[in-house]
C-alpha positions in Angstrom: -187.5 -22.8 127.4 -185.2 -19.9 127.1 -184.7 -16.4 128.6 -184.7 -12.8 127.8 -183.3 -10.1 129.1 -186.8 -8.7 130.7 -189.0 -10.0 133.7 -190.2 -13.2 132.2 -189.1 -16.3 130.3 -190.0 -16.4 126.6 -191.9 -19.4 125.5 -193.4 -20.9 122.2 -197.0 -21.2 122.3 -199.3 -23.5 120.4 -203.2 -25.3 120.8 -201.8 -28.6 119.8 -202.4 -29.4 123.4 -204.5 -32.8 124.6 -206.5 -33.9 127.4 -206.2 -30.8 129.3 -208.3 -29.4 131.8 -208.3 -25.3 132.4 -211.0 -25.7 135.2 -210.1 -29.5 137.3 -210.5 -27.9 140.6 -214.1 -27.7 139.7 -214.7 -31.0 140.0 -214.9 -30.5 143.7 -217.9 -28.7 143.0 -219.2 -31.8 141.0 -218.8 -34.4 143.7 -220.3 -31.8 145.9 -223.6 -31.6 143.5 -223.8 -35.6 143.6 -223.3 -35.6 147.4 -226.3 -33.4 148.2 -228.2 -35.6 145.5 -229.0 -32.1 144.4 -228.9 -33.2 140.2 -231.4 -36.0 141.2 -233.4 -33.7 142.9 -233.9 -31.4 140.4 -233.8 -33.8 137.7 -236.9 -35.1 139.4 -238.5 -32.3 140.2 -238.6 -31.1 136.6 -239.7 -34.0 135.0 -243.1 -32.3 134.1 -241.3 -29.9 132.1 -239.1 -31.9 130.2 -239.6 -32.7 126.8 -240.2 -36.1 125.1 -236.9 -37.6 123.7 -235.6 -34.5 125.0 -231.3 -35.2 125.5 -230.9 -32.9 127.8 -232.1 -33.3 131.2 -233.4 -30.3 133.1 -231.5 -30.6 135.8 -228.2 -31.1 134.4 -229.0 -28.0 132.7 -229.6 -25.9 135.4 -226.7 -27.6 137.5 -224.7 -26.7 134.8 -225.6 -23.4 134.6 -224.7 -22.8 138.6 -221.4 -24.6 137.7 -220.5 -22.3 135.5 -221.4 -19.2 137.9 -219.4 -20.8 140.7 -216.6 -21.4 138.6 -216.3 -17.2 137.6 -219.0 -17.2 134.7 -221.4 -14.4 135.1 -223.8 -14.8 131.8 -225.5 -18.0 130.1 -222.9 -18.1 127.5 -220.2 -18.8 129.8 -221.3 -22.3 130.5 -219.4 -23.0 127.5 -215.8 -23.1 129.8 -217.9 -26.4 131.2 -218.7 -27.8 127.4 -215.2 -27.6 126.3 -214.3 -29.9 128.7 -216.9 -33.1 128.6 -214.9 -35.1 131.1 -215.1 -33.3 133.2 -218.8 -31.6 133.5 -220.5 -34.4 131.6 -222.9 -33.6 128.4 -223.5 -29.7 128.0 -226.7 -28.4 126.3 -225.9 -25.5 123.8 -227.3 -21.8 124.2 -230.3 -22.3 121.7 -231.3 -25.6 124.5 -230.9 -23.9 127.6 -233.0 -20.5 126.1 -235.8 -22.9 125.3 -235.7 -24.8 128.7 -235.7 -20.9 130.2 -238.4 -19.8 127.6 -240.2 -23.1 129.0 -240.2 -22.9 133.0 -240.5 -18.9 132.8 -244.4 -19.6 130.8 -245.3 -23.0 131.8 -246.6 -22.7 135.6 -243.8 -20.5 136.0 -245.0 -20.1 140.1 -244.6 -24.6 140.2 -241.4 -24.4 138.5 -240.2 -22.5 141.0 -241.8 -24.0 144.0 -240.2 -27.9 142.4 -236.9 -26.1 142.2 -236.9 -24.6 145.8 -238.7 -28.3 147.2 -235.3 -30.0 145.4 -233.1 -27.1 147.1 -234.7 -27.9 150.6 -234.4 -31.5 150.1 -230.8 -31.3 149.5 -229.9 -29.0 151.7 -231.3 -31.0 155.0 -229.1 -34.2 153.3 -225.8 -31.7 153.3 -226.8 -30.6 157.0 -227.1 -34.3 157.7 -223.8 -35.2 156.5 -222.0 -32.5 157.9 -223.0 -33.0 161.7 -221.2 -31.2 163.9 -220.1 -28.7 161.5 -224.1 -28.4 160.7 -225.7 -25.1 161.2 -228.2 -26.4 163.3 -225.5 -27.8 165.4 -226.1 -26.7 169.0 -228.7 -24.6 168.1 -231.2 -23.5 171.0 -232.9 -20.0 171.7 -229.9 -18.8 173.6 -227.7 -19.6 170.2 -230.1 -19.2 167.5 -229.9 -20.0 164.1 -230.0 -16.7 162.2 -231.6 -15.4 158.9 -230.5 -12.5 157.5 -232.8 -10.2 155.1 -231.8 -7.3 152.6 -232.5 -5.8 149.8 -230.4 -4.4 147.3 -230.0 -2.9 143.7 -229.5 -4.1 140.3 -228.9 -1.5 137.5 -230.5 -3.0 134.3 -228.8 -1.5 131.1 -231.9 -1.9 129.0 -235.7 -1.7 129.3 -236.7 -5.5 131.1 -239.6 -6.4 132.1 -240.3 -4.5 135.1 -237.2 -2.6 135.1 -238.1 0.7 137.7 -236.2 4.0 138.3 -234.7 3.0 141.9 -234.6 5.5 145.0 -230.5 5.8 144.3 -231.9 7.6 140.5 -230.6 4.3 138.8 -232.6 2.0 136.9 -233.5 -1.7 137.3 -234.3 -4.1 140.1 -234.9 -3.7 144.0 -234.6 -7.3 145.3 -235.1 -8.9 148.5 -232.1 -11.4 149.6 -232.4 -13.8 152.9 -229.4 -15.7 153.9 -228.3 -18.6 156.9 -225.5 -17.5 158.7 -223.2 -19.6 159.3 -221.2 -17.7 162.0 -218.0 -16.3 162.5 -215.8 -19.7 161.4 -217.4 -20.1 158.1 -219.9 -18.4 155.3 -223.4 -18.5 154.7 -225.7 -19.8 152.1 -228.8 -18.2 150.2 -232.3 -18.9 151.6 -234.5 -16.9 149.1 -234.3 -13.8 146.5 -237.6 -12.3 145.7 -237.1 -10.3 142.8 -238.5 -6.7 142.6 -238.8 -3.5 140.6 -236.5 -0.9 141.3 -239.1 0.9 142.9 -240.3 -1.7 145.3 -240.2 0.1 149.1 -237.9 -0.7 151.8 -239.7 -1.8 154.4 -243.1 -3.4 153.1 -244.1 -6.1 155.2 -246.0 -8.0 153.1 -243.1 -8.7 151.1 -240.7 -9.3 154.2 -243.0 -11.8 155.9 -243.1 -13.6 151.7 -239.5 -13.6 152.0 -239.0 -15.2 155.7 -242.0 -17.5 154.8 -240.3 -18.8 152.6 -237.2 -19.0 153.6 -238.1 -21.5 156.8 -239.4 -23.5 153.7 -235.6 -24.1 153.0 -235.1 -25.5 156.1 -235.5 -29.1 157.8 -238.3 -29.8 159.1 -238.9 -29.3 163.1 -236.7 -26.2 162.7 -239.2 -23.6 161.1 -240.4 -21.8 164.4 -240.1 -21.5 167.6 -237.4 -19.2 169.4 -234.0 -21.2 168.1 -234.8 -19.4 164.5 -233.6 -15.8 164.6 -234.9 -12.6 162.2 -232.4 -10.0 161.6 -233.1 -7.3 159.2 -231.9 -3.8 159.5 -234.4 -1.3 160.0 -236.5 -2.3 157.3 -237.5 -4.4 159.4 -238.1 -2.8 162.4 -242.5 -2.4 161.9 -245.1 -3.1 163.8 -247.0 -5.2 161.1 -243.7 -7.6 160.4 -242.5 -7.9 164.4 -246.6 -8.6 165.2 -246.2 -11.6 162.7 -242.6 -13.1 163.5 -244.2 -12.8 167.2 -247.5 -14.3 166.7 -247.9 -17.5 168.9 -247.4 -20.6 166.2 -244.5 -19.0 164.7 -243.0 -17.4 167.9 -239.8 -16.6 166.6 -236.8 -14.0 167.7 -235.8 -11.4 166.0 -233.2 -8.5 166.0 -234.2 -5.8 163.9 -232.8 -1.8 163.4 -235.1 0.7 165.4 -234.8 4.4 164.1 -233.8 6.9 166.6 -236.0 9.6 166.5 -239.0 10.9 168.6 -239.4 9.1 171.9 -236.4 7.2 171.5 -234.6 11.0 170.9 -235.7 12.3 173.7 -234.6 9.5 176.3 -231.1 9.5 175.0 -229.9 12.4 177.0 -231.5 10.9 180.0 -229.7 7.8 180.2 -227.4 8.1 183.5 -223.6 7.1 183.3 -224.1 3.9 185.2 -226.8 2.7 182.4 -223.9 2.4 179.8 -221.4 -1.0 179.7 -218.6 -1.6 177.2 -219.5 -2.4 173.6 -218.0 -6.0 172.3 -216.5 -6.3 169.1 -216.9 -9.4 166.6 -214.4 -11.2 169.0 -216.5 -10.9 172.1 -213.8 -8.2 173.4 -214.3 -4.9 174.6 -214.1 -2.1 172.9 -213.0 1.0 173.2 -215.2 3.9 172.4 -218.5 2.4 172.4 -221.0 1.7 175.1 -224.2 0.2 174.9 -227.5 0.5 177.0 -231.0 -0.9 177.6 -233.5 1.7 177.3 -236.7 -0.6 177.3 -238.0 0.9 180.3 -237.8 4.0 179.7 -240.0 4.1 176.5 -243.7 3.4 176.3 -243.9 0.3 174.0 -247.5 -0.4 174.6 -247.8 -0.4 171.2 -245.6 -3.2 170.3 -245.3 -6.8 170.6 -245.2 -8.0 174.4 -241.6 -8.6 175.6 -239.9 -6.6 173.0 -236.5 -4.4 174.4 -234.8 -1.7 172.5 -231.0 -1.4 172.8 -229.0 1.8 172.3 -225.1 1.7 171.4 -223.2 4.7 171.3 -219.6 5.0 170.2 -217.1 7.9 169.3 -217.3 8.5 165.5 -214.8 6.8 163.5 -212.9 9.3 161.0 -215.1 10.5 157.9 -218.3 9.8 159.9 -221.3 11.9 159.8 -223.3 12.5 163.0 -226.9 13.2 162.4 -229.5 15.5 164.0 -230.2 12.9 166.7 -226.7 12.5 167.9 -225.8 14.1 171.0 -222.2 14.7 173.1 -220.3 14.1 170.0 -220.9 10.4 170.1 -223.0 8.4 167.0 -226.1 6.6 168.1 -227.9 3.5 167.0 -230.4 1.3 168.3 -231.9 -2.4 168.0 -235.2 -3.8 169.1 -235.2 -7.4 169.9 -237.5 -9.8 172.3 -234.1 -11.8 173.1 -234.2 -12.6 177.3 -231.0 -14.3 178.0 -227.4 -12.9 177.8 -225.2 -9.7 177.9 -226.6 -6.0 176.5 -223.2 -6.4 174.8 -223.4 -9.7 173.5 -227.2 -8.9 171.9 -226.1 -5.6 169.8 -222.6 -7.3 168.8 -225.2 -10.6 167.2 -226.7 -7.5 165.5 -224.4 -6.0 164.2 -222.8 -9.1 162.3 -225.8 -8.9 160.1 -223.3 -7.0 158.5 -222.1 -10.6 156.9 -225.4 -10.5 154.9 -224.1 -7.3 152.8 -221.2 -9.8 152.2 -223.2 -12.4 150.7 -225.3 -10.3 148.4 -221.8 -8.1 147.0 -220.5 -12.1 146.7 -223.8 -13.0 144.8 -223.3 -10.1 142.4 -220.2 -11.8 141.4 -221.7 -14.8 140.7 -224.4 -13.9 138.3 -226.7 -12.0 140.4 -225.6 -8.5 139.0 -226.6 -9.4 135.5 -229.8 -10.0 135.1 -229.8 -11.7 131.3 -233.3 -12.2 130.0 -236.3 -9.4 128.9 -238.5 -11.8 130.7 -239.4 -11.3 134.4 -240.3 -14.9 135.2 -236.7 -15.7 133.0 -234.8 -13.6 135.5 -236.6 -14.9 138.5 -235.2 -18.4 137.3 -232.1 -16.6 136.8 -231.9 -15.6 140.5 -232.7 -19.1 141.5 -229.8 -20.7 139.5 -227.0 -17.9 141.1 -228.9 -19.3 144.4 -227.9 -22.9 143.0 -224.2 -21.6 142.4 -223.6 -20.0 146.1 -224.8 -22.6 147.8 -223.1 -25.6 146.3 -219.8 -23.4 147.1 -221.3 -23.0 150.7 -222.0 -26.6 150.8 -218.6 -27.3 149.8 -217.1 -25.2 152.0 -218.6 -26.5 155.3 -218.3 -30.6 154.5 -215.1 -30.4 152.2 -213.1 -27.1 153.8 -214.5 -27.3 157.4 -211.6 -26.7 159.5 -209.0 -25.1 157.1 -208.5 -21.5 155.9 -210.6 -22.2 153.1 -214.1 -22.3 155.1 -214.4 -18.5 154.8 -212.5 -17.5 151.4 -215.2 -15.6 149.2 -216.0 -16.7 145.6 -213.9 -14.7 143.9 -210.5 -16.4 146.3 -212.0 -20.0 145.7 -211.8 -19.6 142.3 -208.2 -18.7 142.0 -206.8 -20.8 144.8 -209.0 -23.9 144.3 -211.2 -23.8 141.0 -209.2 -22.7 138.4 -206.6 -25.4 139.6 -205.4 -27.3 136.2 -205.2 -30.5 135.4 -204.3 -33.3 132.5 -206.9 -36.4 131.5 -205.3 -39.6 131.3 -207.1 -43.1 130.0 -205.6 -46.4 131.3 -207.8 -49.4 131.3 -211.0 -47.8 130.4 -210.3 -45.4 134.0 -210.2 -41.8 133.3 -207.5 -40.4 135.8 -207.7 -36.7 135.8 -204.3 -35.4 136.9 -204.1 -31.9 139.1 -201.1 -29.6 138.5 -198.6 -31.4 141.3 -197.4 -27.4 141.3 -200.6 -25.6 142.6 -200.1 -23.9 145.9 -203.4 -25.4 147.1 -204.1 -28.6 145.4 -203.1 -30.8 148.7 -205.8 -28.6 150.4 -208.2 -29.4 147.0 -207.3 -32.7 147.2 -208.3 -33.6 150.8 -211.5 -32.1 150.5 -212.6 -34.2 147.4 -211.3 -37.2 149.8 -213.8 -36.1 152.2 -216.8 -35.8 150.0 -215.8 -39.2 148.4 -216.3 -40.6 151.7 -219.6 -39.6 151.7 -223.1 -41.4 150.0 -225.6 -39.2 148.2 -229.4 -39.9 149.7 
């Protein structure tokens, strides 16, 4: 190596090299796919629609296809990072393959592909939970500490006329889906329950397709953990109708829920009534309080006859932050928003501040966008509901990862886009020594020690 004048070294460059690895921190994400027995499942589930003789297995295809979208790719064709390196990621189906496996499970039963690949998804994801006991979501869970589901919908500009492509309400074109997610709380991330996919001009708040959506999404969950008050509904105010709240609320499902509740009307008019002793100090995310916001319980001052029994509606006020708007229905200068919920137990303060992390959810949807989800890459719309489902595949094998492998270190609650550079994209060197493949990580990486001591911990693990 020599230098130049100039900021940095000059270097020859050639491809003569041998046995490298541009990707070896993704073999975290490997052993994390054969921990949750997750290729099995799949593998299995898919039989049915695997060809005779066929090389490829469709599992390993689709497996491969979410490691390549975990690992940055954003497009089929970039599963071919994973091809280039067969040590590594194993056997890789070409382009032509995987279009005809798509082609395949998008015409043949598409509704029962789907259904086997969410049945494999559940199945592993109740064997991760398993192995990651106290760092489980469903650890302490009760009704007082419930274990939330988030729902939202978002957009997806489509560049060319799909299959069910609309004009959206933002005058864009393309895609309006529906996104659940589990939350895993404040010390870690989340994972992805369900997308349905829409047209752009599917509505906000139709119940029909927001009771589809937390249907099944208690699917994904273990069993003796899909109703009952310890499973928590929070949507924005999308949510907030009587059709959906009557359903979550009906008696065999009897779940809680935390929805938005538009200010306006009767709700309006009760606002300037509220007395000074009504209000207590708002909470931040930290559980501290915070200045310049003030929360109340209004329940008894509206007539809510209508809705389901027990339900309370919560009003937070706060002084507006700089560049805020205050609508028509904002009084003394101060911006006003309100939650209903049929939660009994704990502070007013406590309550809206659980609602207002459903703010994490808009995190997992902008982090789903950059891992596939913002291209939507077939004409088909059964191809791009697979689509959505392999992108599901992708964030929650990092989620996975994150809570048995990172649980307890700073990387728990790095986004996609920070586990790639830090951890992923880690490099590495193949060497062969009596018949044992050794891959060798840079010794040089500033977080291999941290890579290293999570792949211990998933080695120390058994696959179901």
């Amino acid at each position: 190596m020599s230098y130049l004048t100039g900021f940095y070294p000059s270097v020859r460059v050639d491809s003569s090299g041998d046995g490298v690895v541009s990707q070896a921190g993704g073999v975290v994400l490997t052993s994390m796919v054969k921990v949750a027995g997750l290729g099995a499942g799949l593998s299995e589930a898919l039989e049915p629609w695997r060809k005779p003789f066929a090389t490829h297995d469709p599992g390993k295809i689709l497996t491969d296809l979410a490691l390549s979208l975990a690992t940055g790719g954003d497009s089929v064709s970039d599963i071919d990072r994973l091809r280039n390196q067969p040590e590594v990621y194993g056997l890789v189906a070409s382009d032509p393959t995987i279009s005809r496996l798509f082609k395949i499970l998008a015409t043949v039963k598409p509704a029962k592909a789907l259904a086997a690949i969410n049945g494999a998804r559940a199945k592993a994801r109740a064997h991760v939970w398993a192995q990651a006991g106290k760092d489980s979501p469903l650890h302490g869970v009760s009704a007082e500490n419930p274990l939330i589901i988030d729902l939202d919908a978002s957009l997806l500009n489509s560049h060319s006329e799909k299959e069910d492509a609309r004009p959206t309400w933002k005058k864009g074109f393309g895609f309006h889906p529906l996104c659940s997610f589990l939350d895993h709380g404040l010390l870690g991330t989340g994972e992805p329950l369900v997308t349905l996919l829409r047209p752009g001009n599917a509505g906000s708040n139709t119940v029909a397709e927001h009771i589809q959506v937390v249907k099944d999404s208690v699917k994904q969950l273990p069993t003796g953990y899909r109703s009952g008050r310890k499973i928590m509904i929070r949507t924005d105010s999308a949510g907030g109708t009587h059709g959906f709240l009557d359903w979550l609320t009906a008696k065999h499902r009897n779940f809680s829920y935390s929805v938005g509740f538009p200010i306006h009307g009767a709700v309006a008019k009760v606002l300037p009534l509220v007395p000074k002793t009504g209000w207590t100090k708002a909470y931040d995310s930290d559980g501290v309080e915070r200045d310049g916001a003030w929360v109340a319980d209004i329940t008894g001052m509206l007539d809510l006859s209508s809705w389901p029994a027990g339900m309370r509606v919560i009003v937070r006020k706060e002084v507006p932050h700089a560049g805020a708007q205050l609508r028509i229905t904002d009084i003394d200068g101060h911006r006003y928003t309100a939650i209903a919920t049929n939660q009994t137990k704990g502070q007013l303060a406590v309550l809206e501040v659980r609602h207002r992390l459903r703010a994490r959810c808009e995190d997992r949807i902008r982090n789903a966008k950059d891992t596939g989800l913002a291209n939507l890459p077939f004409h088909a719309f059964t191809g791009n509901e697979l689509w959505c489902h392999v992108v599901m595949l992708a964030a929650e094998i990092m989620a996975w990862t994150q809570m048995i492998a990172f649980t307890g270190t700073k990387a728990r609650r790095w986004e996609p886009k920070k586990l790639r550079a830090r951890l992923f994209e880690i490099g590495g060197k193949l060497a062969s020594h009596a018949r044992q493949i050794t891959l060798h990580l840079a010794a040089t990486a500033p977080e291999v020690k941290l890579l290293l001591k999570g792949l211990e911990r998933l080695l120390a693990l058994s696959p179901p």
